[in-house]
Backbone as JSON, one array per atom type, in Angstrom:
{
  "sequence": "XXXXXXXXXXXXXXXXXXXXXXXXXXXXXXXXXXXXXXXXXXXXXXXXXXXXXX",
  "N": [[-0.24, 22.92, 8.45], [2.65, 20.96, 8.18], [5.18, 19.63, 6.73], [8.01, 17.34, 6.4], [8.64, 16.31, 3.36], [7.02, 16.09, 0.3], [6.65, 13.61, -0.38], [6.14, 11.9, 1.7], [3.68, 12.56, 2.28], [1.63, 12.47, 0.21], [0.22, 10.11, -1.72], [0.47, 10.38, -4.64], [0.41, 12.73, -6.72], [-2.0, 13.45, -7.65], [-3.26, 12.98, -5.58], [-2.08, 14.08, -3.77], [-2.66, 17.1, -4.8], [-5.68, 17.47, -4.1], [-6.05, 16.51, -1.39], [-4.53, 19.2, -0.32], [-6.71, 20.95, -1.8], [-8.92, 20.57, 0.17], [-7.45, 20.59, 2.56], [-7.15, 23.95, 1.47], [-9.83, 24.94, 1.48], [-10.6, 24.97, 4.11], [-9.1, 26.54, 5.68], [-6.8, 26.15, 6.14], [-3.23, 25.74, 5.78], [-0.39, 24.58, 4.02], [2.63, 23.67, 4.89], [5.56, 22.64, 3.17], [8.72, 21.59, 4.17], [10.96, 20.53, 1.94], [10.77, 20.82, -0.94], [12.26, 19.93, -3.48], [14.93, 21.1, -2.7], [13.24, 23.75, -2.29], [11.06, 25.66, 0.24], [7.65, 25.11, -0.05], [4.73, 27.53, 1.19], [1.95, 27.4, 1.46], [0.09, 29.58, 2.12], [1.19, 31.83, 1.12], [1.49, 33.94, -1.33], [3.72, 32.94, -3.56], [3.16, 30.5, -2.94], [1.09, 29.55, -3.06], [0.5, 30.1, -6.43], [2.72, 28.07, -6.26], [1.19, 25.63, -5.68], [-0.07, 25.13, -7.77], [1.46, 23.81, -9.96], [1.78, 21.7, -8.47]],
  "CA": [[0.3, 21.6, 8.54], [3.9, 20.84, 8.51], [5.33, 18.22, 6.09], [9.35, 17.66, 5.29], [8.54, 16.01, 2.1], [5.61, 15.63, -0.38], [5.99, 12.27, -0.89], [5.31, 11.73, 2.75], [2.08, 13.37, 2.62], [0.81, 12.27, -0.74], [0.93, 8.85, -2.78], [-0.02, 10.4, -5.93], [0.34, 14.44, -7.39], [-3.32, 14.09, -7.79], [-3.96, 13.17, -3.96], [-1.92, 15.75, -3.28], [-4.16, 18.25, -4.99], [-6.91, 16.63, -3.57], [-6.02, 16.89, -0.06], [-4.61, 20.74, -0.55], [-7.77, 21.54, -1.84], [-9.53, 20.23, 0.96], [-7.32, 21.68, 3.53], [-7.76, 24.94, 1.73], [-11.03, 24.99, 2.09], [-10.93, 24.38, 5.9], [-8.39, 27.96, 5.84], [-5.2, 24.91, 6.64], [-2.03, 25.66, 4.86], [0.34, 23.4, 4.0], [4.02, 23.75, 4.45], [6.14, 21.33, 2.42], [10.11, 21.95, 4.04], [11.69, 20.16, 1.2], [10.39, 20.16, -2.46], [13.36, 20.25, -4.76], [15.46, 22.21, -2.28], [13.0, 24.68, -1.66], [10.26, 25.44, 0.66], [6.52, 25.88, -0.22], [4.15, 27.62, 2.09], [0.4, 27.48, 1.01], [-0.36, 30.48, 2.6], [2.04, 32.91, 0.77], [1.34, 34.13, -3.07], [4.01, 32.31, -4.47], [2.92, 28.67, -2.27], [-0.34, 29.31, -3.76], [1.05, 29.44, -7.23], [3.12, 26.89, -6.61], [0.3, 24.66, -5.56], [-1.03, 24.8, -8.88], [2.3, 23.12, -10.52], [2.11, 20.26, -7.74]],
  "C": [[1.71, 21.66, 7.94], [4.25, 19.88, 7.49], [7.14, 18.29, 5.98], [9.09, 17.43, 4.1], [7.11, 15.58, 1.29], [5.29, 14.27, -0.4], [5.85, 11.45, 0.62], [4.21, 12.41, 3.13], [1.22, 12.99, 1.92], [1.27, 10.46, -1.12], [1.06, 9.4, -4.01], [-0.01, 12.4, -6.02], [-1.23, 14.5, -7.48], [-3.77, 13.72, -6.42], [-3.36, 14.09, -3.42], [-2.56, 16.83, -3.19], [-5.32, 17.83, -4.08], [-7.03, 16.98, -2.43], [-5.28, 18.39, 0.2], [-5.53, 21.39, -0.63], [-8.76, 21.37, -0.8], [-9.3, 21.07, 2.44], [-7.34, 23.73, 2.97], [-9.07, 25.23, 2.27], [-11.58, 24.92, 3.27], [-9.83, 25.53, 6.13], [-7.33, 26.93, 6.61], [-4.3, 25.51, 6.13], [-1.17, 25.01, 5.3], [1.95, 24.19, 4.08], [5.28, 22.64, 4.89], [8.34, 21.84, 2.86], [10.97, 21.72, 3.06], [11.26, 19.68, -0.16], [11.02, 20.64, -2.98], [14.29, 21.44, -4.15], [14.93, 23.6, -1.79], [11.94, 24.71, -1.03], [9.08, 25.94, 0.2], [6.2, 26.11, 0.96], [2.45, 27.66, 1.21], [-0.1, 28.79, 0.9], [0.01, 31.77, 1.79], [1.24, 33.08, -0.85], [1.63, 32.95, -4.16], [4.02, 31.0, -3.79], [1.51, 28.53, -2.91], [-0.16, 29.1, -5.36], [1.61, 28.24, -7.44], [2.39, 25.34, -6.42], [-0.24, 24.3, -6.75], [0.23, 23.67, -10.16], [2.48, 21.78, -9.67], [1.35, 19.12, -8.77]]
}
């Protein structure tokens, strides 16, 4: 899944998690084009790390 920005995807840092964890669990990954200038991917090492600071 595709997003430009988190805060069109989420209302809340904890529905974020929420629905991350969900699409992991369904083998989804998320990728966020624009958080703070840079891009996450879910899928990668450091998108999986960085999932855990969302």
């Amino acid at each position: 899944m595709v997003v430009t920005k988190l805060d069109r995807f989420a209302r809340s840092s904890k529905d974020a998690i929420t629905t991350i964890e969900l699409l992991n669990d369904k083998d989804v990954s998320l990728i966020v084009l624009n958080m703070g200038g840079d891009r996450i991917d879910t899928s990668t090492a450091i998108g999986k790390l960085m999932n855990c600071r969302i």
